[in-house]
N, C-alpha and C positions, 0 to 999 in steps of 0.2 A: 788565340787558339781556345776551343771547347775544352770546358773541362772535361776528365776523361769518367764516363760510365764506373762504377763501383767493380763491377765485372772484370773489366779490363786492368784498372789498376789492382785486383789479386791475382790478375794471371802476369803482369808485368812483376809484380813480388816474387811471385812463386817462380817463375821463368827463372828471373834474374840471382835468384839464390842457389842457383844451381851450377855458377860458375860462368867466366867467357865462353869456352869451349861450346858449351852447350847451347849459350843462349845465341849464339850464331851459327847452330845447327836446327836452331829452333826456327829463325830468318828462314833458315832455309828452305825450312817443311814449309812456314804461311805463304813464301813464295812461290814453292810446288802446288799449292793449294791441299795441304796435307793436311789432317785432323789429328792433334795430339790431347790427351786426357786434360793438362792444364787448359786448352781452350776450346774446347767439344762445345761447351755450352753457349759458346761467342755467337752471334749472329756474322754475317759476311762482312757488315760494315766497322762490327768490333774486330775484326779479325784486323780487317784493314789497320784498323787504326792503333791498333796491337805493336802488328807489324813496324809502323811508321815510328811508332814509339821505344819500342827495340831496337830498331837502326837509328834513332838520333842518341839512345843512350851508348850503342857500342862504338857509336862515329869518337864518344870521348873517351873509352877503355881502349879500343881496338890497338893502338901503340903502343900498351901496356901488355896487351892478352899475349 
């Protein structure tokens, strides 16, 4: 795997500090194609990959959240 863009890994910080709840409310928007303030500045391929990163990190909270 590519390491991830600078970008990407402060919106994955910022996201993830804000609790489970949210940061699978957050999936949800990049899968709506939604623009939230933490990743306005993402291009569509950071988003992607945002995304991708978001869902493997709640695949190992998600039975906790």
């Amino acid at each position: 795997m590519t390491q991830l863009a600078p970008q990407v890994e402060q919106a994955i910080d910022v996201i993830c500090a804000l609790g489970c709840e949210l940061v699978t409310a957050y999936i949800g928007a990049l899968r709506r194609g939604e623009t939230r303030p933490e990743y306005a500045a993402l291009t569509a391929g950071q988003r992607a990959r945002l995304l991708d990163e978001l869902q493997a990190i709640m695949s190992v909270y998600e039975p906790r959240c």
